[in-house]
C-alpha positions as CSV (number, residue, x, y, z in Angstrom):
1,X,65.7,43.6,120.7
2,X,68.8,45.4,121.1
3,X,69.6,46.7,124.7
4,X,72.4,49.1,126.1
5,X,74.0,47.0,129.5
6,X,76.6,49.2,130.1
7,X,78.3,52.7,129.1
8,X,81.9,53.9,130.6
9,X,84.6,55.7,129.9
10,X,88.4,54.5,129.0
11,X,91.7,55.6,127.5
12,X,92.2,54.9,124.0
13,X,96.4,54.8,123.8
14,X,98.6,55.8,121.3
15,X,98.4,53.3,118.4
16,X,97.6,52.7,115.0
17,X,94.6,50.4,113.5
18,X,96.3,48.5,111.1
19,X,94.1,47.4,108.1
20,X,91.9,48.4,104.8
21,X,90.4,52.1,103.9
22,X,87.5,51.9,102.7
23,X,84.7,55.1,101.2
24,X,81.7,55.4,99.8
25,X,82.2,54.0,97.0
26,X,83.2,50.9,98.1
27,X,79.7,50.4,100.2
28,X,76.9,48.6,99.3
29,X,73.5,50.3,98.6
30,X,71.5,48.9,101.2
31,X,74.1,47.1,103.7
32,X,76.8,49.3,103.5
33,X,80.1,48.2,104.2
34,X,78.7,44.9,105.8
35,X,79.9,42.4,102.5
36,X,83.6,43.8,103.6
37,X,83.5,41.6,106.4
38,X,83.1,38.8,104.4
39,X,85.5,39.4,102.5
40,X,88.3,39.9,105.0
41,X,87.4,36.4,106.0
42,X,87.5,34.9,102.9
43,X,90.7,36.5,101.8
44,X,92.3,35.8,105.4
45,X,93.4,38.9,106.1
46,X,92.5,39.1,109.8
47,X,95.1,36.1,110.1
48,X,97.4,37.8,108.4
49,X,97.2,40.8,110.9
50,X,96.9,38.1,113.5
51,X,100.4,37.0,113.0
52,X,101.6,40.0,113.7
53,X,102.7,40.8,117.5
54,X,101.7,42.4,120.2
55,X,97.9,43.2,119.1
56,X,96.8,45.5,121.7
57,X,93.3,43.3,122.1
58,X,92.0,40.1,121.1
59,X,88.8,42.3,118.7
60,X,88.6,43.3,115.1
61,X,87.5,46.8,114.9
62,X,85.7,49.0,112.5
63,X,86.3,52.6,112.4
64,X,83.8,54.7,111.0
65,X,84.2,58.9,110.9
66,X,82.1,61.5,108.2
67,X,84.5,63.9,106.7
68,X,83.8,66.9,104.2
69,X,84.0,64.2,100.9
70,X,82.1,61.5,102.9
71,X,81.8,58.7,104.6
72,X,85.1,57.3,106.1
73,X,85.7,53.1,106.9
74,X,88.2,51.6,108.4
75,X,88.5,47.6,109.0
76,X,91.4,45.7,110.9
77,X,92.7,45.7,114.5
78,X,94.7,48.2,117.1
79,X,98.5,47.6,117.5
80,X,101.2,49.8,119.0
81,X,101.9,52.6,117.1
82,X,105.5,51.5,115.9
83,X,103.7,48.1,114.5
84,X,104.3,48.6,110.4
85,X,101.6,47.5,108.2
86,X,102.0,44.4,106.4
87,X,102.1,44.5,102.3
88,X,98.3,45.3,101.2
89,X,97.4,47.1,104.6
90,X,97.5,50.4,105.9
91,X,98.0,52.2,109.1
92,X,95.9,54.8,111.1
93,X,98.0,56.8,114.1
94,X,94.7,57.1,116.6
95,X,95.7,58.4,120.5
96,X,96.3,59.0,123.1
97,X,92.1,60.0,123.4
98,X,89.4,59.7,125.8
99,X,86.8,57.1,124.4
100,X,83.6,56.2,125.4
101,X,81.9,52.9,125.2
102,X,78.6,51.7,125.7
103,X,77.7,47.7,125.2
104,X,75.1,46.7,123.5
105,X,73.5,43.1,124.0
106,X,71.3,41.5,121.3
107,X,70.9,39.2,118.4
108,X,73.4,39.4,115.4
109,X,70.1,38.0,113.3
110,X,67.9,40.4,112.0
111,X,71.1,42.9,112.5
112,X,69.1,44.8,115.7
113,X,72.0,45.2,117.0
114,X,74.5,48.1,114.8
115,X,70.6,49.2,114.5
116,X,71.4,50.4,118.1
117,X,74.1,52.6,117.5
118,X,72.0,55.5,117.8
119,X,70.9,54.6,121.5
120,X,74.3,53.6,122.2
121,X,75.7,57.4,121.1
122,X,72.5,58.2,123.6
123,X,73.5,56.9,126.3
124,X,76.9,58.0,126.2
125,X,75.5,61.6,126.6
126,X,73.3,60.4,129.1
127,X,76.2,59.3,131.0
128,X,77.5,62.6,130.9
129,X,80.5,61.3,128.2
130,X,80.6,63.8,125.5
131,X,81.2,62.2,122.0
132,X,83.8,64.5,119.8
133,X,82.2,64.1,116.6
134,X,85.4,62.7,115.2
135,X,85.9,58.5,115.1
136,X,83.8,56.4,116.0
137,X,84.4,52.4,116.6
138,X,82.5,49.2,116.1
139,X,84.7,46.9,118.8
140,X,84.3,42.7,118.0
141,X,85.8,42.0,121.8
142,X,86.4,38.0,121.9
143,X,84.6,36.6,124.1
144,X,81.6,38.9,124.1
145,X,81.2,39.4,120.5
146,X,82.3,35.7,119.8
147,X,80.4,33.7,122.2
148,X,76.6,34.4,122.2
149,X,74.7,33.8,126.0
150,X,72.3,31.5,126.8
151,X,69.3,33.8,124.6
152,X,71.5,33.9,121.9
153,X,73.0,37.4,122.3
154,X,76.5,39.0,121.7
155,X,77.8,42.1,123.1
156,X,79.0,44.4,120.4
157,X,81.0,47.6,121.8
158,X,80.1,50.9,120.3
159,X,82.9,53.1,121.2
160,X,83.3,56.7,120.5
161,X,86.0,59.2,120.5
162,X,85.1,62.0,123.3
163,X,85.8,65.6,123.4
164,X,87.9,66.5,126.2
């Protein structure tokens, strides 16, 4: 079972996610935009972005927002905002922003744990951290995503955008 460990607030800077748009469309019926991810590792595109410098954080990110059309997705990593986009990838300016993120800790088996988003947007307001309605992030932080505890469990960063 999924659990919330810790919710805080931070400074998103100015800089651009560098990576693949993706909408409805290109979702799965009943995963969503989960097969993506496979197929950015089986195409090596996060080495790709990973050869370029000065990534501002060792995590892949998935940026998620609803717009008037629908459903908004966003794979890749944050860089400066000067960083151009490599042939085959685009950019998204993000920043400067308040962001809140809340940790959740659980098993990537049985997918518990992006079933938590809800409590996670919960317990930012419980913390008194106002999510914006605008973007929202899935953040893969190495070592907590990457390395699972004793139990098994990752911690996955569910970070919103927050009004000011």
């Amino acid at each position: 079972m999924a659990q919330i460990i810790r919710t805080y607030r931070e400074e998103l800077p100015q800089c651009c996610l560098i990576g693949k748009r993706y909408t409805e469309a290109d979702a799965h019926p009943q995963m969503q935009f989960a097969p993506l991810w496979g197929q950015w590792f089986a195409q090596g595109w996060f080495a790709e972005l990973e050869k370029l410098p000065s990534a501002l954080e060792d995590a892949y990110i998935a940026a998620m927002r609803q717009t008037d059309t629908g459903s908004e997705y966003w794979i890749g990593m944050f860089f400066p905002s000067d960083t151009k986009a490599p042939q085959g990838f685009s950019r998204l300016p993000l920043g400067p922003a308040p962001m809140g993120t809340a940790w959740i800790q659980g098993s990537e088996e049985g997918r518990d744990l992006y079933a938590a988003e809800g409590d996670a947007f919960k317990a930012l307001q419980d913390a008194g951290l106002t999510p914006a309605g605008t973007w929202c992030f899935e953040r893969y932080a190495c070592p907590r995503f990457t390395t699972p505890d004793e139990n098994g469990n990752v911690i996955l960063d569910f970070c919103a955008l927050l009004a000011e």
